[in-house]
C-alpha positions as CSV (number, residue, x, y, z in Angstrom):
1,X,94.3,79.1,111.5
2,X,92.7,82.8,110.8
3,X,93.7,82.6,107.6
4,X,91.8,79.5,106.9
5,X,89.1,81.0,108.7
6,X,88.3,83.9,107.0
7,X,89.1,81.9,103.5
8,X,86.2,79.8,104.1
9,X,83.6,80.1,101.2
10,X,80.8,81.5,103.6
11,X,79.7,82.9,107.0
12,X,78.7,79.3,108.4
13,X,82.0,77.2,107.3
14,X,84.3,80.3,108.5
15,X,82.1,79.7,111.9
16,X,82.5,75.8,112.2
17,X,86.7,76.5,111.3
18,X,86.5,79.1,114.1
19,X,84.9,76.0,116.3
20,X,87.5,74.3,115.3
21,X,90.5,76.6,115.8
22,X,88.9,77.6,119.3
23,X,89.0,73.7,120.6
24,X,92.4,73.8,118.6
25,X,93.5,76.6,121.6
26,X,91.6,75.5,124.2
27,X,93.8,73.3,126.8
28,X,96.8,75.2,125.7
29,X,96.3,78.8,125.0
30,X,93.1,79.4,127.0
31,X,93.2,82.9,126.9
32,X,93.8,83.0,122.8
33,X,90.9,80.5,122.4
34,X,88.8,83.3,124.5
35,X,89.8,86.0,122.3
36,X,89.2,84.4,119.2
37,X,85.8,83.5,120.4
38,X,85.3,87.0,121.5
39,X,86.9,89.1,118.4
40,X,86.8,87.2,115.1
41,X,83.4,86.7,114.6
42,X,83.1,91.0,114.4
43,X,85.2,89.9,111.0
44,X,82.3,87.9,109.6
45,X,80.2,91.1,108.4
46,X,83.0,90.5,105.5
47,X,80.6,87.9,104.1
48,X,77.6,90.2,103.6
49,X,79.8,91.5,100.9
50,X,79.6,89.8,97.1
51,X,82.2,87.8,96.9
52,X,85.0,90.0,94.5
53,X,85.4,92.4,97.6
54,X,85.6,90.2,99.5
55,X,89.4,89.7,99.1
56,X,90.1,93.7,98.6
57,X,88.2,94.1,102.0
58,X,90.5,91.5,103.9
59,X,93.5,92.9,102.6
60,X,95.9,95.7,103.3
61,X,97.0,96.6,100.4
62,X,95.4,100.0,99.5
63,X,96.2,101.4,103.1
64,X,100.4,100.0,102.3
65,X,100.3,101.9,99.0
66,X,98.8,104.6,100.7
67,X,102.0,104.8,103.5
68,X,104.3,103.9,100.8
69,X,103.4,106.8,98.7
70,X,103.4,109.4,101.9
71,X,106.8,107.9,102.3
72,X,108.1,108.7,99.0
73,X,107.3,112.2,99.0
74,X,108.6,113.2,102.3
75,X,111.0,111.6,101.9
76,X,112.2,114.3,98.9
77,X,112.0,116.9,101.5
78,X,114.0,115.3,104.2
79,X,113.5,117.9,106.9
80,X,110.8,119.9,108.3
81,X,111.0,123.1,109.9
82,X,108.3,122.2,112.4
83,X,105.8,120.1,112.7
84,X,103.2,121.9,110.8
85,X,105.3,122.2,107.6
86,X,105.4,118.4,107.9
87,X,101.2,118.2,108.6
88,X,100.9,120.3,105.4
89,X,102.8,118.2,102.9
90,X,101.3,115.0,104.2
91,X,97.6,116.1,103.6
92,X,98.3,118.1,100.4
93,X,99.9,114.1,99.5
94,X,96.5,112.5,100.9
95,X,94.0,115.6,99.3
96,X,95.6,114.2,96.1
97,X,95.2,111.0,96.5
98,X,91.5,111.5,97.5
99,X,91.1,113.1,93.9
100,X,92.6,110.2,92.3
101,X,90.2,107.4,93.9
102,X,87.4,109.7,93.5
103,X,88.0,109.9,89.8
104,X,90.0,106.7,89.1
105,X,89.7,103.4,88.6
106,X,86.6,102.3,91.0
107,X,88.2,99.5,93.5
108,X,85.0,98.2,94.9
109,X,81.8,98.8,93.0
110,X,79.3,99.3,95.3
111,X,76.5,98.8,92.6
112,X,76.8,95.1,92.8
113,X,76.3,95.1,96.5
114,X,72.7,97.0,96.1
């Protein structure tokens, strides 16, 4: 039912499927129905966005990619001395990373939003 939600075309149909889902709940998960009230219209800012980032926005892809790569490379080290040892590999893996969206392939271009 979220899905569908947030897979409507715009702001107003993803509202009437969240009617619809909320009834859906109502007489027997009372206290879902109340959160999805509450909580998944704070999602719908997603559909100030033009519509190609709209997808890249709803998914977590780049933050997987992002674990999966720390992941790989500590995983060549194995063991830490301490704690610190561990800090410093991890955000000498994300400082690189960093460099790589900032001069890569742009994954949302924020010119079309202007």
């Amino acid at each position: 039912d979220i899905r569908d939600i947030f897979n409507a075309p715009d702001q107003e149909e993803a509202e009437r499927r969240l009617g619809i889902a909320v009834e859906k709940y109502r007489s027997t998960a009372a206290r879902l129905a109340v959160w999805m009230e509450e909580n998944i219209p704070e999602g719908f800012a997603i559909y100030s966005l033009p519509e190609p980032h709209r997808k890249r926005m709803r998914t977590s892809n780049p933050l997987e990619r992002l674990n999966k790569e720390i992941k790989k490379r500590t995983r060549v080290a194995t063991l830490f001395p301490n704690e610190d040892s561990l800090l410093r590999l991890v955000s000498a893996i994300l400082s690189e990373i960093s460099d790589e969206w900032e001069t890569g392939k742009i994954y949302l271009n924020m010119k079309e939003i202007g």
